[in-house]
N, C-alpha and C positions, 0 to 999 in steps of 0.2 A: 430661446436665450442659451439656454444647455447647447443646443447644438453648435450654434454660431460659435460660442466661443471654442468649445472643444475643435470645429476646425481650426477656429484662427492660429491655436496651439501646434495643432499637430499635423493639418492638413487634412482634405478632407478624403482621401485614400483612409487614413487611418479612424475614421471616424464612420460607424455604422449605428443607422436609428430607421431602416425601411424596416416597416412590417416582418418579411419573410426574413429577414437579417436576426432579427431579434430575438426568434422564436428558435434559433438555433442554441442559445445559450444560456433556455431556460433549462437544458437535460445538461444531467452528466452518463455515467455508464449506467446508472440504474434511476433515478430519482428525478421527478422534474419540479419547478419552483413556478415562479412568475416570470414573465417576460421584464426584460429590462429595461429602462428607460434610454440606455445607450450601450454601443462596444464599441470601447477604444484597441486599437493596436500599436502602443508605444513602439520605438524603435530605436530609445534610448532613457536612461535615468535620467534627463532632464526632461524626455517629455512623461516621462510614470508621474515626474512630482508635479510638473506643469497641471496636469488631467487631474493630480488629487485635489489640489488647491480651487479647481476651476469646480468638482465634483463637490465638494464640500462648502463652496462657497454658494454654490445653487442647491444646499439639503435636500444632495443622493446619496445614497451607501453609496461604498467602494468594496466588489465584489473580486479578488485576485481570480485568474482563469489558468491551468495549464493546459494540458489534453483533452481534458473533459471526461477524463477516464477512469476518476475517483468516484464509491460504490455507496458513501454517505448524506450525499446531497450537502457537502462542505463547499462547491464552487458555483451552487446553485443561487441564486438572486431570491433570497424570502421575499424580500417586499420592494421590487423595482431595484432603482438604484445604477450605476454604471460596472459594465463588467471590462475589466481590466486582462484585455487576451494577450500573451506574453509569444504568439507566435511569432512574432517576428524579433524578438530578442534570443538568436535559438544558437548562438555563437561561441565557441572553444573562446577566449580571448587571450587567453597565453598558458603555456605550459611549462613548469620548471621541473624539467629530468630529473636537476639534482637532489632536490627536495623531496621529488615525490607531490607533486601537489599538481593543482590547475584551477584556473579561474574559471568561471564559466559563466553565462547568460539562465537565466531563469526556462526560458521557452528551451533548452537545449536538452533532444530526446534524451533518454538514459544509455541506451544502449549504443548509440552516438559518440559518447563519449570514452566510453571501451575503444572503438573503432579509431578513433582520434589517435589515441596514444598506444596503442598496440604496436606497431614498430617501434616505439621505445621503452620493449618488456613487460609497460605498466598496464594497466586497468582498474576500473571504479567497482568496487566488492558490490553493493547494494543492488541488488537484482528481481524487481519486484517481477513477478509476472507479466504484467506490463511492461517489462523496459523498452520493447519496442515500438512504444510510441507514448509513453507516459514521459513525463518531464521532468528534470533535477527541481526546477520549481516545485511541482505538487509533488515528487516525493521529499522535499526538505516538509511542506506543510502537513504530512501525513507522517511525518517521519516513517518511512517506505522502509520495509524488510526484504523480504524474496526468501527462497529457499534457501541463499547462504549464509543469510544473516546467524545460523546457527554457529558458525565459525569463527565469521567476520564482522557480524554486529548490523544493526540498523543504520539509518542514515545518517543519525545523532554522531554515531560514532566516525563520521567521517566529513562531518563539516568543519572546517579549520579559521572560516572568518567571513562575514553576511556584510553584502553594500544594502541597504534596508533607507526606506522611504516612510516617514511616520504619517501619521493622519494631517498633519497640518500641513504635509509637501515639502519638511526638510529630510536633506539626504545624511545621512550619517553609517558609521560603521562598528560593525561588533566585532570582536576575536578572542580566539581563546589565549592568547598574550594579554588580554587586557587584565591589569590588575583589579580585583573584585570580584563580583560577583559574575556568574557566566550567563550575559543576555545572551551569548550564541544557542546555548544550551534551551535557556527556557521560549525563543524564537521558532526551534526544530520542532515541530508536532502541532505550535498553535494555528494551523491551518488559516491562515493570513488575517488574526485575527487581531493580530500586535500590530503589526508591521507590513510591507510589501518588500521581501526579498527579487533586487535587481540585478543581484550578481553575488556569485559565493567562489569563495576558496575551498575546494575539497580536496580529502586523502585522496591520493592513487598508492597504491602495491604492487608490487612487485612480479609479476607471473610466475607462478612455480614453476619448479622442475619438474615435478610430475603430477597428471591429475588422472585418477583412475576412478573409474563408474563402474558399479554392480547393482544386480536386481535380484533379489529372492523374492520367491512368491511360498504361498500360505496359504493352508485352505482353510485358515480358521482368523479369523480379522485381530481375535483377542491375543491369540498366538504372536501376529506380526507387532502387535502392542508392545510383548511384552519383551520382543526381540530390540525396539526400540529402547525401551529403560534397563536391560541389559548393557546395551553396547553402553550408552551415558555412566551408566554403574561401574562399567571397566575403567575410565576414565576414558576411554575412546570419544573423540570430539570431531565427526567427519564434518567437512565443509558444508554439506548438505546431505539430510535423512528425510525421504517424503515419502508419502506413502498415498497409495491409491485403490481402491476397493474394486468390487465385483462387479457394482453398475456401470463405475466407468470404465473400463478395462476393455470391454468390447469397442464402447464408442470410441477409445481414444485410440487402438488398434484401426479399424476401421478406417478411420478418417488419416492415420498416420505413417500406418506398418511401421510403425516403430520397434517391432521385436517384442511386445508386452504377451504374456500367458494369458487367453481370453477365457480361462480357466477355472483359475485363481478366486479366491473369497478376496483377496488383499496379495501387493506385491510393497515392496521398501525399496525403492532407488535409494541408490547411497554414494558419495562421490567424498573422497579423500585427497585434498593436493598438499605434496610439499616431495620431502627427500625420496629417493629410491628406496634404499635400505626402512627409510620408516613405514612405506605402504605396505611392505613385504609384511612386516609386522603388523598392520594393522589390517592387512586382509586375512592371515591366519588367524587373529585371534576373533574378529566380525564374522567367520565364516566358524568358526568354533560355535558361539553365539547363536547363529541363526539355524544352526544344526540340533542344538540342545532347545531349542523351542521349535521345534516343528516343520525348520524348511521344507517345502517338498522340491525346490530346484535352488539354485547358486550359480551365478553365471557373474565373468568377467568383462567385459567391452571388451574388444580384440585390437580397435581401430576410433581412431579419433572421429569418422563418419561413426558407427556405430552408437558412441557417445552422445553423439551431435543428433542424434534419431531420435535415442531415448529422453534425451533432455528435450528436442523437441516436441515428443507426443507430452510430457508433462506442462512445458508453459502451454500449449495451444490445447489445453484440457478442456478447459471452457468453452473452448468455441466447438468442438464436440459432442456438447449439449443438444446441439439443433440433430442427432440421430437419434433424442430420446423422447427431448420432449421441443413447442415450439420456442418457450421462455425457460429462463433460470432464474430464480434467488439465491444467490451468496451471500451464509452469514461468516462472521468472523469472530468469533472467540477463543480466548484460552484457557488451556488448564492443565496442571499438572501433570508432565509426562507418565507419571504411577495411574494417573484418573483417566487416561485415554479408554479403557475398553467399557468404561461406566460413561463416558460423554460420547460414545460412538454410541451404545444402547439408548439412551438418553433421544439422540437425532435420529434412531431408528422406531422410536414410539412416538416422538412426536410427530413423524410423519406417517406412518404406519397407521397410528388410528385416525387418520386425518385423510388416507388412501392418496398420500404423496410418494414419487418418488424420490428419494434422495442418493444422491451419489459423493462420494466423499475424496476429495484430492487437497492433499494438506501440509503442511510443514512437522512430520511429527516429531522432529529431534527439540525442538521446543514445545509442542503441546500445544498451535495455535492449527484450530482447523477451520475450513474452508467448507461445510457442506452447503450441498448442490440441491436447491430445491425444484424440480420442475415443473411445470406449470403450463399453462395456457391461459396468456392474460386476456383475450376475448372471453372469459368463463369467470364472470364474479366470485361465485362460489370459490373458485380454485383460487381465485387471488387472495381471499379471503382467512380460508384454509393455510396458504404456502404464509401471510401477514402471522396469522395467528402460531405457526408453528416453528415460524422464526422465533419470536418471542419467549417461544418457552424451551428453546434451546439455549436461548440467551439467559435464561432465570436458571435452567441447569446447568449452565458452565458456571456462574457465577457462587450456588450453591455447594458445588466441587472445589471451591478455593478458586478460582478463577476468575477471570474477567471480562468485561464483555468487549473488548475491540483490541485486536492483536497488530494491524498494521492499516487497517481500512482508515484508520480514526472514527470522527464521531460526528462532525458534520451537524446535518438537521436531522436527520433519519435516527441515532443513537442518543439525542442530546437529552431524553427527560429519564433516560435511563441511567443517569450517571449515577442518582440518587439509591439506586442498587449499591453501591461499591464506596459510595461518599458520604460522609455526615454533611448535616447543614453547614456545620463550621468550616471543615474542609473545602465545601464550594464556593462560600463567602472569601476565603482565603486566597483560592484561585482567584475570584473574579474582583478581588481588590488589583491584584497583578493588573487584571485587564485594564482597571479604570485609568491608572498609572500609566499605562499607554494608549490608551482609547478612551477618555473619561465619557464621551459624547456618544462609541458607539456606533461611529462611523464605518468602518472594517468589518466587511465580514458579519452583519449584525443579524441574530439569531443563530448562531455555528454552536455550539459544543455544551454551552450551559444550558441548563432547564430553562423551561420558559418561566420567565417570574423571578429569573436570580439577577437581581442586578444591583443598583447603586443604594435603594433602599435597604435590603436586605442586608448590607455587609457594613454600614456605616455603625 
């Protein structure tokens, strides 16, 4: 009956329930779920709301889908249900120059959208590591950072107004014009758990006039720490500050020749865009900086390839891994840029006594890090191991003033940990929100709350 109808709706191109179809969309980039009982591929917001109403009338969840490239098991199917893949919604549908803005489709790569409007000066700030193939959709539901968000802000900060599909399959729309309260705002981050995001208005900016890259390297990791809370201290705010250690530094060489010191305990890419005269200053006094804590080199990009090398051996970090170990785990927490070289010890004992390697490639001008656990997932023991010592980097970030999900979000993989960081009241409080727009639970069900927090608990 699910099936038939869902063709009737959409055709049956767009409608997948064979076996081997289905079992594609119980992973994301790291986590797998259940197989689902369908996959839709809308190809318009009358058929998103069409499928929900048909979904919910036959008691399926409604699972949103981007890339499949999200690390918390947020677009994974817990218990059946129909998945809602957004590839074929993947379209620019208009752009205002003057404004500064552009509409766009859900399934529309990230980095896509750079590409789009770059003959007209602009581009989309929010640059997760993924952008090359992750989607404005699942970066609005993760609310998606990247390395530049240190500058330019997260994804929140640049959505301007959501065409959203509620659980019942009416269309409606939010914006930050709307008088009251800001449903755009509290939509960004809940990983499709409100709503289904079919189309959004986002910021575009401006391209600078000038963007300059440097890389100092360090033979001491605590040293490169403290060259980070330095520069912040100056009031120095580069567009992006990352930093990358001793483990990877070979591999991402290697695999990149991106010009990295395979040397180094820890190097700091650091990239600055705006006026001429203000880089000038701001590479004098970061380079003052990096000197007073220990640089052992300081180099500038010569050339815009050069730039484009080292930016590349950073996003393509990850996939670098396969010359260390044959898996990774990636956690994601934060913590106080001052608390970096106590939460780098922290990820080097919990792996350490556990005979993991870790490699650390991270956003350190905000304090959100990324370490690398590797592994060998044929080897229980090691899964077990790399399970367990996530865990307790997450209890010491949290411990540091921190918190446990800095851009990944929380998905099903982070969800009973929230209760680290939240009172009971505080999750009651969230998850009244929810009932408000999902009273049934429909969307997305089991994502972000503990398990056990629901319409009892908050009444």
């Amino acid at each position: 009956m699910l099936r038939q109808r869902l063709i009737d709706a959409l055709g049956a191109d767009a409608v997948k329930t064979e076996a081997e179809d289905l079992a594609v969309y119980a992973f994301d980039a790291y986590s797998q779920g259940v197989v689902p009982a369908a996959v839709v591929l809308p190809a318009s917001t009358r058929e998103v709301a069409a499928a929900v109403k048909i979904a919910k009338d036959c008691g399926e969840p409604i699972i949103p889908r981007g890339a499949g490239t999200g690390l918390c098991g947020g677009a994974i199917p817990a218990r059946g249900g129909v998945v809602f893949s957004f590839a074929r919604m993947n379209r620019v549908l208009e752009v205002d120059v003057r404004n500064r803005r552009a509409r766009v489709q859900p399934g529309l790569i990230n980095l896509d959208l750079s590409k789009h409007v770059a003959t007209a000066g602009l581009f989309y700030a929010p640059d997760p590591s993924s952008q090359k193939v992750s989607t404005i959709g699942g970066n609005i539901g993760t609310n998606a950072g990247g390395p530049h968000c240190l500058s330019y802000g997260t994804t929140v900060n640049h959505i301007l107004e959501l065409e959203i599909v509620d659980e019942n399959g009416d269309v409606m729309t939010t914006s930050l014009d709307d008088i009251g309260y800001d449903l755009t705002g509290v939509l960004v981050g809940s990983e499709g758990t409100l709503a289904i995001v079919t189309s959004a208005w986002v910021r575009l900016l401006r391209q600078p006039e000038t963007v300059r890259v440097w890389l100092a390297a360090f033979d001491d990791v605590n040293a490169a720490s403290a060259a980070v809370t330095g520069i912040i201290g100056a009031g120095i705010i580069p567009t992006a500050l990352e930093m990358m250690d001793h483990v990877m530094l070979p591999a991402i060489e290697a695999a990149f020749h991106a010009g990295y010191p395979t040397d180094a305990a820890a190097v700091l890419l650091i990239e600055s865009a705006g006026f001429e005269d203000e880089m000038n200053l701001h590479e004098s006094e970061m380079r003052r900086i990096m000197n007073a804590n220990g640089a052992t080199t300081w180099r500038a990009a010569k050339s815009e390839a050069e730039r484009d090398a080292l930016w590349a051996g950073r996003k393509g970090a990850l996939g670098a891994t396969g010359r260390i170990a044959p898996n990774y785990y990636i956690q994601d927490v934060v913590v106080p840029r001052t608390k970096l070289p106590q939460a780098l010890q922290a990820v080097a004992e919990a792996c350490g006594s556990r005979g993991i390697i870790a490699g650390n490639v991270f956003h350190a001008g905000d304090g959100n890090l990324h370490p690398l656990l590797m592994y060998d997932r044929g080897d229980s023991k090691q899964v077990a191991a790399v399970i367990e010592a996530g865990n307790e980097i997450l209890e010491a970030a949290v411990d540091l003033g921190g918190t446990i999900s800095g851009e990944h979000g929380i998905g099903y993989e982070k969800r009973d940990t929230l209760t680290r960081i939240f009172s009971t009241d505080d999750l009651a409080t969230m998850s009244r929100v929810r009932e408000v727009f999902d009273p049934k639970r429909v969307l997305n069900p089991e994502k972000i709350f503990p398990a056990g927090v629901g319409c009892a608990e908050v009444k």
